[in-house]
C-alpha positions in Angstrom: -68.7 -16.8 -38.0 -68.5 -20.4 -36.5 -71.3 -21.6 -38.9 -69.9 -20.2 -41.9 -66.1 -21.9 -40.7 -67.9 -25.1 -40.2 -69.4 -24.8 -43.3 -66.1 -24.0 -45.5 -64.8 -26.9 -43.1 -67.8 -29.4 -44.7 -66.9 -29.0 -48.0 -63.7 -29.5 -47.6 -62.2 -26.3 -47.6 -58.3 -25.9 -46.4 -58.2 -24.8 -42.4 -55.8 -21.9 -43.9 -58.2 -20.9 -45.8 -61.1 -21.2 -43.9 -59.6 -19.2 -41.4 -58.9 -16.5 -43.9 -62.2 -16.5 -45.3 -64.1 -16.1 -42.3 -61.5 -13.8 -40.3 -60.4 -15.8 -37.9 -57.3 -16.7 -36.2 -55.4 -19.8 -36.6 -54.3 -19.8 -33.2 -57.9 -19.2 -32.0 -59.1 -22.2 -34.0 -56.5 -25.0 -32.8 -56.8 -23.3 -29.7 -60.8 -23.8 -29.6 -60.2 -27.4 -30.7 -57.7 -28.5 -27.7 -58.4 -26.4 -24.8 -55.1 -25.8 -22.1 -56.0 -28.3 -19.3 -56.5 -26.8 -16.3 -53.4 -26.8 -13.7 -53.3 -26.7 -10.1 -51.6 -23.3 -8.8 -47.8 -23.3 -8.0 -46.6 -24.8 -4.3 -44.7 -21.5 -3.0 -41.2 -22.4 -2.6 -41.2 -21.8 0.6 -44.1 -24.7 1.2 -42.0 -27.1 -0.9 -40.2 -30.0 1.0 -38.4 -32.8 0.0 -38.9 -35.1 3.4 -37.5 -37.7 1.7 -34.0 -36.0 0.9 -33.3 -34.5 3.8 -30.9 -34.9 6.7 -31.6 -36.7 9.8 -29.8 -34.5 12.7 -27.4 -37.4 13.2 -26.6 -37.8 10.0 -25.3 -33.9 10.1 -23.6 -34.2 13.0 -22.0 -36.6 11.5 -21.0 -34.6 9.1 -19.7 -31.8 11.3 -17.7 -34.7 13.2 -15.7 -35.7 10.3 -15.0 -32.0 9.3 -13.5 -31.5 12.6 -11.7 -35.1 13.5 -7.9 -35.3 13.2 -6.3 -33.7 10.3 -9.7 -32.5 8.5 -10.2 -30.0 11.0 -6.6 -27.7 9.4 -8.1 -28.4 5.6 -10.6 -27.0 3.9 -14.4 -28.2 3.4 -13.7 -28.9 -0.5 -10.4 -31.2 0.6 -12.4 -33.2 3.4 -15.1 -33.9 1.2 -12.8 -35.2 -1.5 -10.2 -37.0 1.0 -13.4 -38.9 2.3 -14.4 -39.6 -1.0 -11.0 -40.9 -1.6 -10.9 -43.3 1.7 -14.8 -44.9 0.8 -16.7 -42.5 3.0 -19.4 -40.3 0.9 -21.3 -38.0 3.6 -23.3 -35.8 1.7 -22.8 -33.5 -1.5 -20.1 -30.8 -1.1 -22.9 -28.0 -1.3 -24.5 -30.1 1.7 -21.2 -30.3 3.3 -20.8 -26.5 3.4 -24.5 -25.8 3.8 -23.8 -28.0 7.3 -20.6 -26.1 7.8 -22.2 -22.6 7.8 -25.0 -23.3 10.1 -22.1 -24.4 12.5 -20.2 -21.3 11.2 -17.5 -23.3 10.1 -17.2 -21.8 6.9 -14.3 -19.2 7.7 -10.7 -20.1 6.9 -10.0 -22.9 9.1 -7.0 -24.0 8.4 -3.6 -23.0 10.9 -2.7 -19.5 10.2 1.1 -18.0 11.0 0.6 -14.6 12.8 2.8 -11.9 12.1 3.5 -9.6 14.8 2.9 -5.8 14.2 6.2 -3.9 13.0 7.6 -2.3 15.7 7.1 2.1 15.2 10.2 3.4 14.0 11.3 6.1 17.1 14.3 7.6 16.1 16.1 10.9 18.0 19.5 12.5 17.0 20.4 15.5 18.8 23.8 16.4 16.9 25.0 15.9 13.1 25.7 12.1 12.1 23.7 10.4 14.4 21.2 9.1 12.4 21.1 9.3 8.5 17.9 8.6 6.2 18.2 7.3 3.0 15.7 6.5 -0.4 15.8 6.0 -3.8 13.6 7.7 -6.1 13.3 7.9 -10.2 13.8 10.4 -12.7 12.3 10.1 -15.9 14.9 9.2 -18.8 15.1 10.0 -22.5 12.0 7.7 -23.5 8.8 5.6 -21.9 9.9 3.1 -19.8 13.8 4.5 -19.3 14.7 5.9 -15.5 17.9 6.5 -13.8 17.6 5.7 -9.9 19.0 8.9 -7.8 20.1 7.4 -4.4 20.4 10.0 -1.4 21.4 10.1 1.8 20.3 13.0 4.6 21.2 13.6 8.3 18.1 14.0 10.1 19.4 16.4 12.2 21.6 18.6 10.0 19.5 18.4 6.9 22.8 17.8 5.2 23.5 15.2 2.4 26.6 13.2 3.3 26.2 11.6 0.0 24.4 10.9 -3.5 24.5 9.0 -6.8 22.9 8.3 -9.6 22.7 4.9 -11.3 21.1 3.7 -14.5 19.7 0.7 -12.8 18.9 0.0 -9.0 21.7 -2.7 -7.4 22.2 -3.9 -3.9 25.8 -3.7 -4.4 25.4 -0.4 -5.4 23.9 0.8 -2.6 26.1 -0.7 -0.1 29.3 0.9 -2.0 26.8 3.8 -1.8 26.7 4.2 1.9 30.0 3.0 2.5 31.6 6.1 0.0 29.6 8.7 1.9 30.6 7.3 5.4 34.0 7.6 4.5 33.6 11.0 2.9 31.8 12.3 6.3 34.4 10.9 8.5 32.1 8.8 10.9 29.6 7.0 11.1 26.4 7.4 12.5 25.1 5.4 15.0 21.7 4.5 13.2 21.0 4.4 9.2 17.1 4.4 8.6 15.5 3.8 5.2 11.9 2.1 3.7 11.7 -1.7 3.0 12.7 -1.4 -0.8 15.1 -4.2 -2.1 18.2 -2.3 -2.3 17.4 -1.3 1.9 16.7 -5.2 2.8 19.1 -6.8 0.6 22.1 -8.2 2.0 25.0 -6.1 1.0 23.7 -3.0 2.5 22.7 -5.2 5.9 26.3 -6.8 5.9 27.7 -3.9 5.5 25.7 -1.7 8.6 26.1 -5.1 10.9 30.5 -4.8 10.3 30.4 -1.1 10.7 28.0 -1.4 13.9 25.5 0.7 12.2 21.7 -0.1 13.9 19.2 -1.0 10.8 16.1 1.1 10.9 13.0 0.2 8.6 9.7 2.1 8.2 6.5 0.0 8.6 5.3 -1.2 5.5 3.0 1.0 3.2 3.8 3.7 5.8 5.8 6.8 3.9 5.2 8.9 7.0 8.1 6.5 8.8 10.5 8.2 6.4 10.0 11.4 6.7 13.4 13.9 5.8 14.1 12.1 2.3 10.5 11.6 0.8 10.4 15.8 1.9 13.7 16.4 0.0 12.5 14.9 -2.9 9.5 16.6 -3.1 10.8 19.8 -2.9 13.7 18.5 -5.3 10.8 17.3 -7.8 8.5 20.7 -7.5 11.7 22.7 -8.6 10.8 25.4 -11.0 13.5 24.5 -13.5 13.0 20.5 -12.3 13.9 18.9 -15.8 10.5 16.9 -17.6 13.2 14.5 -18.6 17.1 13.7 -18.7 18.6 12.1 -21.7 21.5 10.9 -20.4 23.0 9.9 -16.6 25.4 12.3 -16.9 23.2 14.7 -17.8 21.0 14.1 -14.6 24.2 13.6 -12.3 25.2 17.3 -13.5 21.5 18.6 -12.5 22.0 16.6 -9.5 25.5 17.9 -8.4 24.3 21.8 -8.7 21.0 20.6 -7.3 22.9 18.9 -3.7 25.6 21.6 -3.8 23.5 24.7 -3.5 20.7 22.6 -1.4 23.9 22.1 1.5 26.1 25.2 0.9 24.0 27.8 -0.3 19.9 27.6 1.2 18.5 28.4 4.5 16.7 25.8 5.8 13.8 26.9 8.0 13.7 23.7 10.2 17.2 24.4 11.0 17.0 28.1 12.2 17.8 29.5 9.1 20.8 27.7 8.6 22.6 26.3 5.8 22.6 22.2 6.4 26.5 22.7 5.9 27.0 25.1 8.6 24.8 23.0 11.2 26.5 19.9 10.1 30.3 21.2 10.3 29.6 23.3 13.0 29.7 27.0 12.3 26.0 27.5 13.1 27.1 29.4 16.6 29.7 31.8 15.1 26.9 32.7 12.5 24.3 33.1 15.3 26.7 35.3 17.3 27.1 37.5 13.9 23.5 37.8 12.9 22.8 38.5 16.9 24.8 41.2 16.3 23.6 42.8 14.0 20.2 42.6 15.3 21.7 43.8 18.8 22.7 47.0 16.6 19.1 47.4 14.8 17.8 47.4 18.4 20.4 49.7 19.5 19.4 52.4 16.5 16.0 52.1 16.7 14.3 50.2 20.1 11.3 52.2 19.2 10.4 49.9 16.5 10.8 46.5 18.2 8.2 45.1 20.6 11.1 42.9 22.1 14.4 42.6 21.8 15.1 40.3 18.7 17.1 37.3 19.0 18.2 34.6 16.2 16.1 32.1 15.0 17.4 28.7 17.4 18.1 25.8 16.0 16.4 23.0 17.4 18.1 20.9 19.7 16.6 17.5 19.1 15.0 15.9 15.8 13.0 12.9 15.8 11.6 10.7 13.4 8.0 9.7 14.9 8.4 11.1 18.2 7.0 9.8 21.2 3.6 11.6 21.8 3.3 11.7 26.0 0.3 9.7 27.5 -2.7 11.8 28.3 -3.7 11.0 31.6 -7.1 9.7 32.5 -9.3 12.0 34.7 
Protein backbone atom coordinates (compact mmCIF):
# COMPACT_ATOMS: atom_id res chain seq x y z
CA UNK A 1 0.00 0.00 0.00
CA UNK A 2 2.96 2.42 0.64
CA UNK A 3 4.45 1.69 -2.86
CA UNK A 4 1.37 2.28 -4.71
CA UNK A 5 0.79 5.83 -2.41
CA UNK A 6 4.28 6.74 -3.32
CA UNK A 7 3.61 6.05 -6.65
CA UNK A 8 0.16 8.10 -7.01
CA UNK A 9 2.38 10.64 -4.98
CA UNK A 10 5.23 10.62 -8.12
CA UNK A 11 3.00 11.48 -10.64
CA UNK A 12 1.60 13.98 -8.97
CA UNK A 13 -1.42 12.80 -7.74
CA UNK A 14 -3.51 15.02 -5.03
CA UNK A 15 -2.61 13.60 -1.22
CA UNK A 16 -6.65 13.49 -0.92
CA UNK A 17 -6.73 11.48 -3.44
CA UNK A 18 -3.95 9.36 -3.00
CA UNK A 19 -5.20 8.58 0.28
CA UNK A 20 -8.53 7.59 -1.12
CA UNK A 21 -7.17 5.51 -3.77
CA UNK A 22 -4.99 3.42 -1.84
CA UNK A 23 -7.25 3.28 1.53
CA UNK A 24 -5.48 5.10 3.72
CA UNK A 25 -5.98 7.54 6.33
CA UNK A 26 -5.13 11.08 6.15
CA UNK A 27 -4.32 11.33 9.63
CA UNK A 28 -2.09 8.18 9.31
CA UNK A 29 -0.18 9.83 6.46
CA UNK A 30 0.70 13.36 7.95
CA UNK A 31 1.09 11.46 10.99
CA UNK A 32 3.76 9.02 9.33
CA UNK A 33 5.42 12.16 7.81
CA UNK A 34 5.96 14.12 11.35
CA UNK A 35 6.21 11.75 14.01
CA UNK A 36 5.06 13.15 17.86
CA UNK A 37 8.48 13.76 19.54
CA UNK A 38 9.01 11.85 22.27
CA UNK A 39 8.32 13.60 25.86
CA UNK A 40 9.73 13.00 29.15
CA UNK A 41 6.98 11.59 31.71
CA UNK A 42 5.11 14.11 33.91
CA UNK A 43 6.99 15.34 37.46
CA UNK A 44 4.24 14.18 40.01
CA UNK A 45 2.94 17.14 41.62
CA UNK A 46 3.92 16.24 44.63
CA UNK A 47 7.86 16.14 43.32
CA UNK A 48 7.30 19.61 41.90
CA UNK A 49 9.06 22.63 43.72
CA UNK A 50 9.55 25.95 43.02
CA UNK A 51 12.81 26.62 45.35
CA UNK A 52 13.01 29.77 43.90
CA UNK A 53 9.53 31.13 45.02
CA UNK A 54 9.31 30.08 48.19
CA UNK A 55 9.38 31.49 51.68
CA UNK A 56 12.33 31.79 53.77
CA UNK A 57 11.11 31.05 57.55
CA UNK A 58 11.92 34.60 58.39
CA UNK A 59 10.26 35.97 55.79
CA UNK A 60 6.91 34.17 57.22
CA UNK A 61 7.40 35.07 60.45
CA UNK A 62 7.43 38.12 59.30
CA UNK A 63 4.43 37.80 57.93
CA UNK A 64 2.71 36.37 61.07
CA UNK A 65 4.29 39.50 62.97
CA UNK A 66 2.56 42.07 61.03
CA UNK A 67 -0.83 40.07 61.18
CA UNK A 68 -0.60 40.25 64.82
CA UNK A 69 1.20 43.85 65.60
CA UNK A 70 -1.07 46.66 66.91
CA UNK A 71 -4.34 47.17 65.38
CA UNK A 72 -3.94 44.23 62.54
CA UNK A 73 -4.28 41.74 65.10
CA UNK A 74 -8.63 42.89 65.59
CA UNK A 75 -8.92 42.96 61.45
CA UNK A 76 -9.15 40.52 59.17
CA UNK A 77 -6.32 38.82 56.96
CA UNK A 78 -7.93 40.47 53.62
CA UNK A 79 -7.82 44.11 55.49
CA UNK A 80 -4.07 43.73 56.81
CA UNK A 81 -2.96 42.71 53.56
CA UNK A 82 -4.57 45.60 51.82
CA UNK A 83 -3.77 48.32 54.77
CA UNK A 84 -0.04 47.16 54.26
CA UNK A 85 -0.42 47.51 50.80
CA UNK A 86 -1.77 50.96 51.38
CA UNK A 87 1.23 52.10 53.89
CA UNK A 88 4.23 50.65 51.10
CA UNK A 89 4.63 47.32 52.74
CA UNK A 90 3.88 44.23 50.24
CA UNK A 91 4.58 40.91 52.32
CA UNK A 92 3.40 38.24 50.26
CA UNK A 93 0.20 37.53 48.08
CA UNK A 94 -3.11 37.47 50.04
CA UNK A 95 -3.42 33.54 49.29
CA UNK A 96 0.23 33.37 50.89
CA UNK A 97 -0.93 35.55 53.57
CA UNK A 98 -3.69 33.16 54.59
CA UNK A 99 -1.82 30.04 53.56
CA UNK A 100 0.78 31.56 56.52
CA UNK A 101 -2.16 32.32 58.73
CA UNK A 102 -3.59 28.76 58.76
CA UNK A 103 -0.57 26.90 59.45
CA UNK A 104 -0.43 29.25 62.59
CA UNK A 105 -4.26 28.66 62.84
CA UNK A 106 -4.89 32.12 62.58
CA UNK A 107 -7.57 31.82 60.15
CA UNK A 108 -10.73 31.86 62.62
CA UNK A 109 -12.52 35.18 63.22
CA UNK A 110 -10.06 37.23 64.89
CA UNK A 111 -11.38 40.18 65.29
CA UNK A 112 -12.96 41.42 69.08
CA UNK A 113 -16.25 39.67 69.57
CA UNK A 114 -19.11 41.19 72.12
CA UNK A 115 -20.32 38.12 74.28
CA UNK A 116 -23.88 37.89 75.08
CA UNK A 117 -24.68 36.28 78.27
CA UNK A 118 -27.12 33.32 78.17
CA UNK A 119 -30.91 34.48 78.93
CA UNK A 120 -31.67 33.84 82.21
CA UNK A 121 -34.60 30.53 82.43
CA UNK A 122 -37.81 31.95 82.96
CA UNK A 123 -38.97 30.30 86.66
CA UNK A 124 -42.22 31.47 87.35
CA UNK A 125 -44.72 30.17 90.45
CA UNK A 126 -48.21 31.52 91.33
CA UNK A 127 -50.08 29.73 93.85
CA UNK A 128 -53.49 31.84 93.80
CA UNK A 129 -55.47 33.58 90.81
CA UNK A 130 -53.72 36.96 89.40
CA UNK A 131 -50.42 36.33 90.27
CA UNK A 132 -48.94 35.83 87.19
CA UNK A 133 -50.68 36.32 83.76
CA UNK A 134 -49.31 34.98 80.25
CA UNK A 135 -50.00 36.59 77.27
CA UNK A 136 -49.38 36.03 73.05
CA UNK A 137 -50.59 37.01 70.01
CA UNK A 138 -51.40 34.64 67.31
CA UNK A 139 -53.15 35.00 63.66
CA UNK A 140 -56.22 34.04 62.19
CA UNK A 141 -56.56 33.69 58.64
CA UNK A 142 -58.67 36.60 56.96
CA UNK A 143 -60.91 36.80 53.94
CA UNK A 144 -58.02 36.41 51.26
CA UNK A 145 -53.98 35.41 50.94
CA UNK A 146 -52.00 37.55 52.71
CA UNK A 147 -55.07 39.24 55.08
CA UNK A 148 -54.86 38.22 59.12
CA UNK A 149 -56.45 39.77 62.07
CA UNK A 150 -54.08 39.46 65.25
CA UNK A 151 -56.11 37.81 68.38
CA UNK A 152 -54.29 39.12 71.56
CA UNK A 153 -54.93 36.95 74.84
CA UNK A 154 -54.26 37.06 78.15
CA UNK A 155 -54.40 33.83 80.76
CA UNK A 156 -53.76 33.37 84.45
CA UNK A 157 -51.42 30.64 84.93
CA UNK A 158 -52.96 29.52 87.73
CA UNK A 159 -56.68 29.84 87.21
CA UNK A 160 -56.65 29.05 83.51
CA UNK A 161 -58.86 32.06 83.28
CA UNK A 162 -58.78 34.82 80.51
CA UNK A 163 -58.79 38.27 82.25
CA UNK A 164 -58.92 39.66 78.78
CA UNK A 165 -58.82 39.44 74.80
CA UNK A 166 -59.00 41.39 71.57
CA UNK A 167 -58.83 41.19 68.23
CA UNK A 168 -57.14 43.76 65.95
CA UNK A 169 -56.71 44.02 62.27
CA UNK A 170 -53.15 44.90 62.58
CA UNK A 171 -50.57 44.21 65.46
CA UNK A 172 -49.66 47.81 67.49
CA UNK A 173 -47.64 48.37 70.55
CA UNK A 174 -50.08 50.79 71.70
CA UNK A 175 -52.55 48.42 71.30
CA UNK A 176 -51.23 46.06 73.36
CA UNK A 177 -50.50 48.22 76.18
CA UNK A 178 -54.24 49.63 76.16
CA UNK A 179 -54.66 45.88 75.91
CA UNK A 180 -53.27 44.88 79.16
CA UNK A 181 -54.14 47.86 80.85
CA UNK A 182 -58.25 47.26 79.98
CA UNK A 183 -58.04 43.73 81.35
CA UNK A 184 -56.17 44.80 84.55
CA UNK A 185 -58.81 47.09 85.22
CA UNK A 186 -61.56 44.75 84.38
CA UNK A 187 -59.94 42.05 86.88
CA UNK A 188 -59.54 44.39 89.58
CA UNK A 189 -55.75 43.85 90.38
CA UNK A 190 -52.95 43.40 89.11
CA UNK A 191 -50.74 40.64 89.10
CA UNK A 192 -47.54 40.79 90.37
CA UNK A 193 -45.68 39.28 87.21
CA UNK A 194 -46.98 39.55 83.36
CA UNK A 195 -44.93 36.95 81.20
CA UNK A 196 -44.99 36.79 77.42
CA UNK A 197 -42.39 35.72 74.25
CA UNK A 198 -39.94 38.39 72.81
CA UNK A 199 -42.39 39.55 69.86
CA UNK A 200 -42.46 43.33 69.18
CA UNK A 201 -45.65 44.21 70.64
CA UNK A 202 -44.08 42.28 74.29
CA UNK A 203 -40.64 44.35 73.97
CA UNK A 204 -41.88 47.47 72.63
CA UNK A 205 -42.05 50.39 74.90
CA UNK A 206 -45.65 51.09 75.63
CA UNK A 207 -46.35 47.76 77.11
CA UNK A 208 -42.82 47.97 79.21
CA UNK A 209 -43.79 51.64 80.32
CA UNK A 210 -46.84 50.64 81.22
CA UNK A 211 -45.84 47.17 83.54
CA UNK A 212 -42.74 49.49 85.05
CA UNK A 213 -45.76 52.46 86.42
CA UNK A 214 -48.06 49.65 87.51
CA UNK A 215 -45.01 47.69 89.30
CA UNK A 216 -45.75 44.80 87.15
CA UNK A 217 -42.30 42.39 86.89
CA UNK A 218 -41.46 41.82 82.91
CA UNK A 219 -41.02 38.20 82.13
CA UNK A 220 -39.61 37.03 78.61
CA UNK A 221 -39.18 33.49 77.32
CA UNK A 222 -35.72 32.68 75.91
CA UNK A 223 -35.49 33.15 72.38
CA UNK A 224 -36.62 30.46 69.87
CA UNK A 225 -37.78 28.63 73.06
CA UNK A 226 -41.92 28.21 72.80
CA UNK A 227 -41.67 25.82 75.80
CA UNK A 228 -40.97 29.21 78.03
CA UNK A 229 -44.60 30.05 77.31
CA UNK A 230 -46.39 27.45 77.98
CA UNK A 231 -50.45 28.23 79.10
CA UNK A 232 -51.11 30.56 75.89
CA UNK A 233 -49.30 28.61 73.04
CA UNK A 234 -51.63 25.40 74.74
CA UNK A 235 -54.85 27.59 74.65
CA UNK A 236 -54.32 28.31 71.16
CA UNK A 237 -53.79 25.08 70.13
CA UNK A 238 -56.72 23.70 71.47
CA UNK A 239 -58.56 26.98 70.33
CA UNK A 240 -57.11 26.24 66.66
CA UNK A 241 -57.94 22.16 66.63
CA UNK A 242 -61.59 23.23 67.41
CA UNK A 243 -63.96 21.11 65.45
CA UNK A 244 -66.01 24.03 64.18
CA UNK A 245 -62.48 26.32 64.25
CA UNK A 246 -63.42 28.57 61.15
CA UNK A 247 -60.82 27.93 57.74
CA UNK A 248 -61.23 31.64 57.46
CA UNK A 249 -63.05 34.97 58.86
CA UNK A 250 -64.17 37.61 56.51
CA UNK A 251 -64.41 40.25 58.64
CA UNK A 252 -63.02 41.39 62.37
CA UNK A 253 -66.19 41.37 63.65
CA UNK A 254 -66.92 38.33 62.37
CA UNK A 255 -63.79 36.67 64.21
CA UNK A 256 -64.35 38.93 67.51
CA UNK A 257 -67.99 37.18 67.58
CA UNK A 258 -66.32 33.52 67.22
CA UNK A 259 -63.91 34.82 69.64
CA UNK A 260 -66.39 36.05 72.36
CA UNK A 261 -68.45 32.62 72.31
CA UNK A 262 -65.13 30.93 72.01
CA UNK A 263 -63.56 32.79 75.59
CA UNK A 264 -67.03 32.85 77.21
CA UNK A 265 -67.71 29.16 77.22
CA UNK A 266 -63.72 28.35 77.51
CA UNK A 267 -64.00 30.42 81.31
CA UNK A 268 -67.74 29.89 82.31
CA UNK A 269 -68.85 26.81 80.89
CA UNK A 270 -65.60 23.81 80.47
CA UNK A 271 -63.98 21.77 82.99
CA UNK A 272 -60.52 22.08 82.85
CA UNK A 273 -58.60 18.98 83.79
CA UNK A 274 -55.41 20.83 85.13
CA UNK A 275 -57.61 22.66 87.38
CA UNK A 276 -59.53 19.71 89.12
CA UNK A 277 -62.24 19.73 86.97
CA UNK A 278 -63.02 23.24 87.41
CA UNK A 279 -64.31 25.83 85.40
CA UNK A 280 -61.28 28.64 85.15
CA UNK A 281 -64.10 31.09 86.36
CA UNK A 282 -64.89 29.36 89.46
CA UNK A 283 -61.04 28.78 90.43
CA UNK A 284 -60.42 32.39 89.54
CA UNK A 285 -63.43 34.08 91.53
CA UNK A 286 -63.28 31.59 94.07
CA UNK A 287 -66.17 29.20 94.27
CA UNK A 288 -63.97 26.19 93.56
CA UNK A 289 -64.48 25.00 97.51
CA UNK A 290 -68.28 25.42 97.74
CA UNK A 291 -68.32 23.23 94.44
CA UNK A 292 -65.89 20.71 95.90
CA UNK A 293 -67.95 20.54 99.15
CA UNK A 294 -71.13 19.85 96.73
CA UNK A 295 -69.67 17.21 94.43
CA UNK A 296 -68.03 15.60 97.86
CA UNK A 297 -71.26 15.22 98.66
CA UNK A 298 -72.68 13.65 96.49
CA UNK A 299 -69.95 11.18 96.16
CA UNK A 300 -70.16 10.79 100.08
CA UNK A 301 -73.90 9.60 99.19
CA UNK A 302 -72.85 7.15 96.18
CA UNK A 303 -70.53 5.60 98.83
CA UNK A 304 -73.14 5.71 101.33
CA UNK A 305 -75.68 3.62 98.85
CA UNK A 306 -73.35 1.38 97.56
CA UNK A 307 -69.62 1.03 99.42
CA UNK A 308 -69.63 -2.39 97.78
CA UNK A 309 -68.70 -0.96 94.56
CA UNK A 310 -65.87 1.43 95.63
CA UNK A 311 -62.30 0.24 96.32
CA UNK A 312 -61.89 3.54 98.46
CA UNK A 313 -63.75 6.09 99.50
CA UNK A 314 -63.87 8.71 96.57
CA UNK A 315 -62.90 12.18 97.06
CA UNK A 316 -62.91 15.26 94.50
CA UNK A 317 -60.50 15.79 92.07
CA UNK A 318 -57.91 18.64 94.01
CA UNK A 319 -56.88 21.41 92.46
CA UNK A 320 -53.46 21.94 92.43
CA UNK A 321 -51.96 24.25 94.77
CA UNK A 322 -49.05 25.73 92.97
CA UNK A 323 -48.43 26.28 89.06
CA UNK A 324 -45.21 26.92 87.61
CA UNK A 325 -43.91 27.89 84.47
CA UNK A 326 -40.46 25.90 84.08
CA UNK A 327 -40.21 24.64 87.50
CA UNK A 328 -37.19 24.09 89.31
CA UNK A 329 -36.21 20.32 88.73
CA UNK A 330 -34.25 19.37 92.33
CA UNK A 331 -30.48 18.43 92.00
CA UNK A 332 -29.83 14.81 91.97
CA UNK A 333 -27.25 14.11 94.33
CA UNK A 334 -23.97 12.49 93.42
CA UNK A 335 -23.32 9.03 94.95
Amino acid sequence: MTVAFDELRGAQVATTSACALTGRARATHYRRLRPTQARRPPIPQSERKAPTQAMTPAERAAVLLALNTGENADLSIGQVWVRELDEGRYWCSLSSMYRIARAAGQTRERRSQATHPAKVKPELLADAPSQVWSWDITKLRGPSKGVWFHLYVLIDIYSRYNPGWTVSPREDSELAKDFLSEAIRINGSAPHTVHADRGTSMTSKPVSALLVDLGITRSHSRPRVSNDNPFSEAQFKTMKYLHDFPKNFNTVQEARTFCEGLFTEYNHVHRHSGIGWHTPASVHFGTADAIDDARQATLDAAYAAHPERFARRPTTPKIPKQSWINEPQPELQST
